[in-house]
C-alpha positions in Angstrom: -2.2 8.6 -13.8 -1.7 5.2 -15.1 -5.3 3.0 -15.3 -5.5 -1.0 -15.0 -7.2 -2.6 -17.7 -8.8 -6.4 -16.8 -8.5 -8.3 -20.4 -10.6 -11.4 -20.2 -10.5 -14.2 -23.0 -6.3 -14.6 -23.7 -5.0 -16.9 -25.4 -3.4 -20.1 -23.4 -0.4 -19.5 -26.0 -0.3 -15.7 -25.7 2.9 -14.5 -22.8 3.3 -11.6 -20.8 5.4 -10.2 -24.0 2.9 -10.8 -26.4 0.3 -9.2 -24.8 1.8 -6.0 -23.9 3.3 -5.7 -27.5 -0.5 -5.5 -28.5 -1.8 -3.3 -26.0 1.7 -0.9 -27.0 -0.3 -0.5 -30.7 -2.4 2.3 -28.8 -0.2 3.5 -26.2 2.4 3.4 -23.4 2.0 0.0 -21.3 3.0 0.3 -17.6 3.1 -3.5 -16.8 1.4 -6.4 -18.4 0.4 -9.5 -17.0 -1.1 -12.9 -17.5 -2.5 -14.4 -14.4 -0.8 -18.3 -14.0 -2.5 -21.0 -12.1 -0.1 -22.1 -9.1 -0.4 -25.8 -9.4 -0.5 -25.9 -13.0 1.6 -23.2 -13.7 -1.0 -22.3 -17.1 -2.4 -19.3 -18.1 -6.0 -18.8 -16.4 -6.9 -16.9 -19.2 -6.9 -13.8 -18.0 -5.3 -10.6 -16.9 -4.4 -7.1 -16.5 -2.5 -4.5 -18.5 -2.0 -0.9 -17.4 -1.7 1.7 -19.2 0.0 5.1 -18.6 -3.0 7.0 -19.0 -6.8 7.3 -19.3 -6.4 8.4 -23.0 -4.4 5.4 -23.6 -6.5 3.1 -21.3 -9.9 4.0 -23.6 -8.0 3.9 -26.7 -6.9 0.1 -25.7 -10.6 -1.1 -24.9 -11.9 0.6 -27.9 -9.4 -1.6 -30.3 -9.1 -4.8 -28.1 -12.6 -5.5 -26.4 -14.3 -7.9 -28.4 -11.1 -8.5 -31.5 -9.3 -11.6 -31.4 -5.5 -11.7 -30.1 -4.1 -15.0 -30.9 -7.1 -16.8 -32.1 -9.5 -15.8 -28.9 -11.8 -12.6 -28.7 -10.4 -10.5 -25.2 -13.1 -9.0 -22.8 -11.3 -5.3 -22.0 -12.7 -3.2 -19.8 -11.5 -1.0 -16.3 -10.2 -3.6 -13.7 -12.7 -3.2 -10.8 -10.9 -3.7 -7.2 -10.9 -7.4 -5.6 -13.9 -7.9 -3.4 -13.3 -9.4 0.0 -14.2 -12.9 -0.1 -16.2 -14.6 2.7 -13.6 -17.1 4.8 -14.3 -20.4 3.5 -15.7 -23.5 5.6 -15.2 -26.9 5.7 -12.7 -28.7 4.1 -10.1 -31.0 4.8 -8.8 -30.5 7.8 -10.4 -26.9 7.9 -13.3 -27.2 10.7 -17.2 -26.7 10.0 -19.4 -29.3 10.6 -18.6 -32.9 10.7 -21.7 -34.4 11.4 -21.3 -35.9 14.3 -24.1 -37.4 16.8 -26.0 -35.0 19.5 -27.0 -36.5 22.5 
C-alpha cells in the first residue's frame, strides 16, 4: 500500500521532476509534489512524495531526512493527516467584532 511522505526544507529551485527523480534513488514514487503559493505562484517549500510501499517509504526517510537536495537539508518523515482548522474571525468584510458603541 502506497505511504505519503511530508518533505520539509525544498529547494525554491527544486520542481515536481526533480524531486521525484531523487526520492526514485530508493524506490517506486507514486506522485510527487511541491506545494505552490496561489498568489505567488512559488514553491512554499514544502511537500509530499508517495511512495509505493512502506519498504520504500523508510528507505526514502532514511537517505533524505536531514541530506541536502539542491543546496537545502529536507525534513522527511510520514505525512500526518490535515487537522481541521478552527473557522477564522474577523477580517475584511468577514464579521467578528467591530467595536462599535453599547448603549
Amino acid at each position: 500500500m502506497a505511504k505519503k511522505l511530508y518533505v520539509g526544507g525544498i529547494s525554491y529551485t527544486t520542481n515536481d521532476g526533480g524531486l521525484r527523480d531523487a526520492f526514485a534513488q530508493v524506490g517506486e514514487v507514486v506522485s510527487a509534489t511541491i506545494i505552490m503559493d496561489k498568489m505567488t505562484g512559488r514553491s512554499k517549500g514544502f511537500g509530499f512524495v508517495e511512495m509505493a510501499n512502506d519498504a520504500d517509504a523508510e528507505k526514502a526517510i532514511a537517505k533524505w531526512n536531514g541530506q541536502e537536495l539542491d543546496g537545502r537539508k529536507l525534513t522527511v518523515n510520514e505525512a500526518r493527516p490535515m487537522e481541521p482548522r478552527a473557522p477564522r474571525e474577523g477580517g475584511f468584510n468577514r464579521g467578528g467584532d467591530r467595536g462599535g458603541r453599547t448603549w
